[in-house]
N, C-alpha and C positions, 0 to 999 in steps of 0.2 A: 470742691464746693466750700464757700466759707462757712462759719459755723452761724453767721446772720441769717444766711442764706436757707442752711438747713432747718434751722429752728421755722424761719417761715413756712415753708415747705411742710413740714409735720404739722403745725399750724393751722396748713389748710386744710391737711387731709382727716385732723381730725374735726375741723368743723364740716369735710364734706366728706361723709365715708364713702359716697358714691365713688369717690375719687382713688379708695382704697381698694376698692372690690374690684373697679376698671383696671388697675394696675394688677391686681392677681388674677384676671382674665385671659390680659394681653402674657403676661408672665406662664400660662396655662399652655394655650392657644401655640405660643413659637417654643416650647419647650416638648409638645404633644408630637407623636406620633404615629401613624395611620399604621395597627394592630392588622394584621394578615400580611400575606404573601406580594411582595412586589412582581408588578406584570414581566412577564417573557414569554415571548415568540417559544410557539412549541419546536422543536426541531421538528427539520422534515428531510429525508435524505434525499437531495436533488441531484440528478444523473450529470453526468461533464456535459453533454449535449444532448439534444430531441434526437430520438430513433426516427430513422428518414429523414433528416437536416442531410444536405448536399455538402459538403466540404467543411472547414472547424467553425466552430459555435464562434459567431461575431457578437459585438454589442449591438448592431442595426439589428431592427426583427419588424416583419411585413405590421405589428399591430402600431407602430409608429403613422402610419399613413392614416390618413381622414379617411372615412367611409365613403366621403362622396369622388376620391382618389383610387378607391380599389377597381372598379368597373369603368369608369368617366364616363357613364350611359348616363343621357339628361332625363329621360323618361325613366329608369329606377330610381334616377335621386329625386326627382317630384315628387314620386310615389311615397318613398321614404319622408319626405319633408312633411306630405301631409299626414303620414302617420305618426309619426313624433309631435304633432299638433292635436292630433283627433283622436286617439288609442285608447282606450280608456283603463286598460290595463297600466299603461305609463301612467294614468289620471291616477287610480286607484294607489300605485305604490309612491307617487307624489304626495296622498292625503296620512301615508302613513310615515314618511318622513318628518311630516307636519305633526302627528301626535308624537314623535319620538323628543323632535324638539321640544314640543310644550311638558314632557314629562319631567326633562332634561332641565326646561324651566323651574318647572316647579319642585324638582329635588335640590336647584343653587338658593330656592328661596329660605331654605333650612340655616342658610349661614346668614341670614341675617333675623334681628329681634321679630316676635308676631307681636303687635300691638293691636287692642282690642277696647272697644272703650262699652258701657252698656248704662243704662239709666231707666228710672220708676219715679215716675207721680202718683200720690195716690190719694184718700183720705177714709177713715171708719174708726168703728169703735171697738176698744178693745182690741186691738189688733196691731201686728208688727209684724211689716214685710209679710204679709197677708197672713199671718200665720195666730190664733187666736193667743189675745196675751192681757192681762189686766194692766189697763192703763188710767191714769187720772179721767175721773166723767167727761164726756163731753166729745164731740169729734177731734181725732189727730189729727194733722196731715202731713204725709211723708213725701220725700224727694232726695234722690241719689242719684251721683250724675259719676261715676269712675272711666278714666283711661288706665290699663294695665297694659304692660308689658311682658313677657316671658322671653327666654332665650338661651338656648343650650348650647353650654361649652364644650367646644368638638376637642377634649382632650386625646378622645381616642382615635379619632379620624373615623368613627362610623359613618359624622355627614360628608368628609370627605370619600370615602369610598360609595357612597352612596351616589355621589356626585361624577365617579367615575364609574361606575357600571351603567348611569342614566346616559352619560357619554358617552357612552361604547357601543350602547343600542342607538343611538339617536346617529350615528358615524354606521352602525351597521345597515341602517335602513338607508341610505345617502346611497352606502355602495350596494344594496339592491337594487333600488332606482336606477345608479346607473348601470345592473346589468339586465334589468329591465330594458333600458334603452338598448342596449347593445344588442339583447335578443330580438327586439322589434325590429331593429337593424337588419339582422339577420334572417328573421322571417318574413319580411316584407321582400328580400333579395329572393329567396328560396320559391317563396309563393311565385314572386314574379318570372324568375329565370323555368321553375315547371309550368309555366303558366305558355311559355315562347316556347316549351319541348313537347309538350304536347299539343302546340300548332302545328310543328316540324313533324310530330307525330301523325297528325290527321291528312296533313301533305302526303305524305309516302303512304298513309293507307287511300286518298283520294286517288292519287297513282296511281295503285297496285289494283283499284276498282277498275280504273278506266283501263289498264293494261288488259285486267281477264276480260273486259267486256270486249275490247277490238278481238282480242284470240275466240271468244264464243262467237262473235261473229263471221269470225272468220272459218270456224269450225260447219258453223250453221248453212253458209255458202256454200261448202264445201260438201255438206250432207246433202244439201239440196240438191247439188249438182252430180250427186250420183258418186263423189270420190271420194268418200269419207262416210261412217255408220253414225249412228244415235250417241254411240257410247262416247268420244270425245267429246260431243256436243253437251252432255249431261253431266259430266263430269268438271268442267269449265264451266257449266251453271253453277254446278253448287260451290265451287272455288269462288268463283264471284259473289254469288248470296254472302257467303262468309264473308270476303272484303267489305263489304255492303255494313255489315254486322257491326265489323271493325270501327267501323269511319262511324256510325251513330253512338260506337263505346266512346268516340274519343271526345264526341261531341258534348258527351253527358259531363265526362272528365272534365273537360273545358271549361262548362256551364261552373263546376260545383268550385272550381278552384280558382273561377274569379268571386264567386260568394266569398272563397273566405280570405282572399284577396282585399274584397272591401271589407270585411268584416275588423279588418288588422287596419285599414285605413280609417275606423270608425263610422262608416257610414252601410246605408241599407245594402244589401245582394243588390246584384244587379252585372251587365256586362261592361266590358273594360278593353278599350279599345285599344290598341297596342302597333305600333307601325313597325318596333324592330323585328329581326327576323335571329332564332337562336346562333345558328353560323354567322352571322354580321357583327355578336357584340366581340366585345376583345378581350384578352387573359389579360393579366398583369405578366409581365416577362418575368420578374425577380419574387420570391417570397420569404427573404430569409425569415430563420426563424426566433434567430435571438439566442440569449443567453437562460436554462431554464430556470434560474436564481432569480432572474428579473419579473420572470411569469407568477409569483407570489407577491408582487406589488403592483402590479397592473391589473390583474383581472379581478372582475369584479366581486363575483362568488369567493374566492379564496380570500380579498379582505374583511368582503361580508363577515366570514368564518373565522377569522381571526378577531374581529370586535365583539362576534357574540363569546370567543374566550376569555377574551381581555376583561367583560363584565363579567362573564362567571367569578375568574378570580377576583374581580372586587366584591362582588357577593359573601366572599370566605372572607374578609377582612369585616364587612359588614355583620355576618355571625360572632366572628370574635368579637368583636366591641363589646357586643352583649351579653359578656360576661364579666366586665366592668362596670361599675357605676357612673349614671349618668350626675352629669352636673350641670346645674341649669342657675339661672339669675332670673327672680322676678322684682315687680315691681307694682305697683300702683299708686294711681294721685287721684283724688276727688274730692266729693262735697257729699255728706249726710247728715240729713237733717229731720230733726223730729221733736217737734213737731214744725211747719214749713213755715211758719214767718222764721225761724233763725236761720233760712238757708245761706244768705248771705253774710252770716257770721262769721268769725274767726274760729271761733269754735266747732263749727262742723266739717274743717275742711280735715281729710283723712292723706294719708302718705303710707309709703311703706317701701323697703327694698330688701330682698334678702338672698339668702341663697339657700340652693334645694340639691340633695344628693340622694338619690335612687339606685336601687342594686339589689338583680338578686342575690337569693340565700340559699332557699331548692324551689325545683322546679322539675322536679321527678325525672329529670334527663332530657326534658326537652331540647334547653340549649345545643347539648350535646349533639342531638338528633339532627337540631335545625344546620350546625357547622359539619356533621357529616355530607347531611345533602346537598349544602354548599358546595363542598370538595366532590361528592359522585358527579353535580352537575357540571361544575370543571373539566373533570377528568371527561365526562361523556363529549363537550364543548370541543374539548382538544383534539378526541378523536375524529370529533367530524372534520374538522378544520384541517387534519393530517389526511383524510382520505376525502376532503375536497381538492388536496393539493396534488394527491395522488392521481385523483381521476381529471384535474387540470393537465397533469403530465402525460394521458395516456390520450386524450382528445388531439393536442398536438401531435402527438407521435403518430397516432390512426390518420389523422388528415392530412399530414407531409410525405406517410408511406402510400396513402389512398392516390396522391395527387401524380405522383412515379410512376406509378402502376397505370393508373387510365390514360397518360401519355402513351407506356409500351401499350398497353389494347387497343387507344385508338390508332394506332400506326399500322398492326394487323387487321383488326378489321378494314382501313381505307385500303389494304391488299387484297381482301377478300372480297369487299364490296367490288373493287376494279374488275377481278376477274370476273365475279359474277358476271357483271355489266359485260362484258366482255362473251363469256358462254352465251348467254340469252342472243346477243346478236348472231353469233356462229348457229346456234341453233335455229333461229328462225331460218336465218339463212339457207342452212342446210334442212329444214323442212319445205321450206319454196320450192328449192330445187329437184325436189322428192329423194333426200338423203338418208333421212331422218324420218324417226315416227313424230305424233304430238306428242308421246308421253314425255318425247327428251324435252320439249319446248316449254312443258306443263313442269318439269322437273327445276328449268331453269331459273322459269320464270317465280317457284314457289319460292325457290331458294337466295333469290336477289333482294327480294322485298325486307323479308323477316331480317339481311345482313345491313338493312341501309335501317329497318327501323331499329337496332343494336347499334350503329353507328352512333344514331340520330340519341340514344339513351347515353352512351359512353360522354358525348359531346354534353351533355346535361351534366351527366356526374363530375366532368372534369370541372362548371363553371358552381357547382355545389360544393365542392369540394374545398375550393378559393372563398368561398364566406364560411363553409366550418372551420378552414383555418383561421379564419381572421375571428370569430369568434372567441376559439380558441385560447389563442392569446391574449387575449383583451382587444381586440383593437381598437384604436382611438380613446385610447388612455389620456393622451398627452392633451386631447381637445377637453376646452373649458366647456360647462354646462351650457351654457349660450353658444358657442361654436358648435360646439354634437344635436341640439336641437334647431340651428337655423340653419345648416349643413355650410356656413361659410368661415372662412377663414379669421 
């Protein structure tokens, strides 16, 4: 710089100190640094693969797939669509999204000046700024009209880390919401898919009525006619009352589990009319599992847990600051004036700019206290976030090894169920013919039912099993908020 140059330069800054104290701001400001611990990922020790994963840990994992792709049923993705619309549980962690961002807001407001402006008209005697004061006889009258400024320099990064812990909550409540959505997902499948097995259910006990009933008839014929005593016939009564019994349990069941069916759809109790049938909907062939490193960035609870860490440690930078002195720049411009015809003078108008520095001295150990609790609520943060990742890992692992397992049960029970079916007709048979007593008929027939309503339960758990895995995982990570709530692509 020339030396013309310089000399103007100092020139200006000493006719506008403003100019000087902006310049040791900026000089403040990119020289400061944010006091406390920079954020890191707690470790979590993640397994080489999910326990019950079929063959090596790929990068594909079943939570890649849409929600409205896991079942391809048009009547559960309706039902979902309108519960992602009506929920009010999704309403409710949407409004708290909403106050996380305005907090979020209004902890960035801190980096910039508060400007305040305030003004008094008045007039009496004796009096200044209301306050009693001997003055020349006569009425005063006063008038002050000031704009001020204040504004604190974040040398230490306290409003920066302020600014990041208000981010971390406001990022932590996002990923609640969406595993809010993901559960509504989830429980609106669940509701629905026991909602189809306990039809399947009331089927096999409407059966099992109408079977004892043709047998008590047939027993009843048979008393009548002289070939047969009381005691079969009574005994196949009360078999039947019991079926009877069954079929109004499952009715009650049915009633309560479309209430809360609509209740997840947002709307009054009420019935829910349903045309699939539990055996007609379809499995997904494939479910890989994925990679379980991956499963810490897609689900949602586990990043939830990780932003409420990420704030805590900016909370501990937040405590440190405060054992620094704060530094702050105020200012003020206006007009006072007393008595009020000189307001528009040159002489009342007021200025001012300066700077303010604050720090404690003691403060009996508070500080101290307040940057422990800082760190215990850290450290507490982190543990949750480790055994939320923990119990993410074990949910996959239970529903990959659940999902194995009710393939081999239900392949044994469709053996058991055949032979049943099988006995019962040998045995009537062989009682037609007078081979056989009724108790074998009575034995076969007890034992077919209870294996087809076991079937009929297995078949349920295998299509429950396919949403807690998909839960699991995160699924439908990859879809945008507008995708995941209007269930299209």
């Amino acid at each position: 710089m020339s030396q013309s140059r310089a000399s103007q330069t100092a020139g200006e800054q000493q006719r506008h100190p403003g100019i000087r104290a902006a310049s040791l701001t900026a000089v403040l400001i990119l020289t400061g640094c944010a006091v406390g611990p920079n954020y890191q990922r707690p470790k979590v020790t993640t397994p080489p693969a999910f326990r019950g994963a079929e063959g090596a840990a790929q990068q594909a994992s079943f939570a890649d797939v849409p929600w409205w792709d896991v079942f391809k049923d048009e009547t559960l993705t309706s039902l979902i669509k309108t519960a992602l619309a009506n929920n009010y549980d999704l309403g409710i962690a949407a409004t708290r999204v909403e106050q996380a961002r305005q907090a979020s807001a209004e902890a960035r407001s801190q980096y910039f000046p508060a400007i305040d402006y305030q003004g008094r008209v008045g007039g009496g005697r004796n009096q200044l700024f209301t306050t009693p004061q001997a003055n020349p006889p006569g009425v005063q009258g006063l008038a002050v009209a000031i704009a001020s400024a204040s504004w604190e320099v974040d040398v230490w990064g306290r409003i920066r880390r302020l600014n990041e812990a208000a981010k971390a909550r406001y990022l932590s409540t996002e990923e609640a919401r969406r595993g809010v959505m993901l559960t509504l997902v989830a429980d609106v499948s669940t509701a629905y898919f026991r909602l189809l097995g306990l039809q399947r259910q009331l089927e096999i006990a409407v059966q099992s009525e109408d079977s004892f009933n043709q047998t008590r008839l047939l027993f009843t014929q048979r008393m009548e006619g002289g070939i047969s005593s009381q005691l079969p016939v009574s005994r196949i009564t009360a078999i039947q009352a019991t079926s009877s019994a069954q079929v109004i349990e499952y009715q009650r069941q049915i009633a309560l589990q479309e209430d809360q069916l609509s209740v997840l759809l947002g709307q009054n109790p009420g019935p829910i009319a349903l045309k699939a049938k539990l055996l007609e909907t379809t499995l997904p062939p494939e479910v890989p599992a994925g990679l379980p490193s991956s499963l810490l960035e897609r689900r949602p609870d586990v990043l939830a847990a990780e932003q409420t860490v990420r704030a805590a440690n900016a909370q501990i930078g937040v405590a440190t600051a405060d054992f620094f002195p704060k530094i702050g720049l105020t200012t003020f411009f206006g007009k006072l004036s007393i008595p009020l015809e000189n307001f528009t003078s040159s002489v009342s108008t007021l200025s001012s700019f300066g700077a303010t520095m604050t720090g404690p001295i003691f403060e009996g150990g508070r500080l101290k206290a307040q940057k422990r609790q800082a760190v215990a609520e850290w450290e507490q943060a982190k543990l949750q976030y480790q055994q939320t990742a923990l119990n993410a890992f074990r949910d996959s692992a239970d529903a990959l090894i659940s999902r194995e397992k009710y393939d081999e049960i239900r392949v044994s029970q469709m053996k058991a169920v055949d032979s049943y079916e099988e006995a019962f007709k040998l045995a009537n048979t062989r009682f037609d013919q007078g081979f056989s007593s009724y108790y074998e008929v009575l034995d076969t027939q007890q034992q077919l039912f209870p294996a087809l309503s076991a079937l009929a339960a297995t078949e349920l758990e295998r299509r429950l099993v396919i949403i807690q895995l998909y839960r699991a995982l995160g699924g439908g990570w990859k879809l945008t908020d507008q995708q995941f709530l209007s269930g299209t692509p």
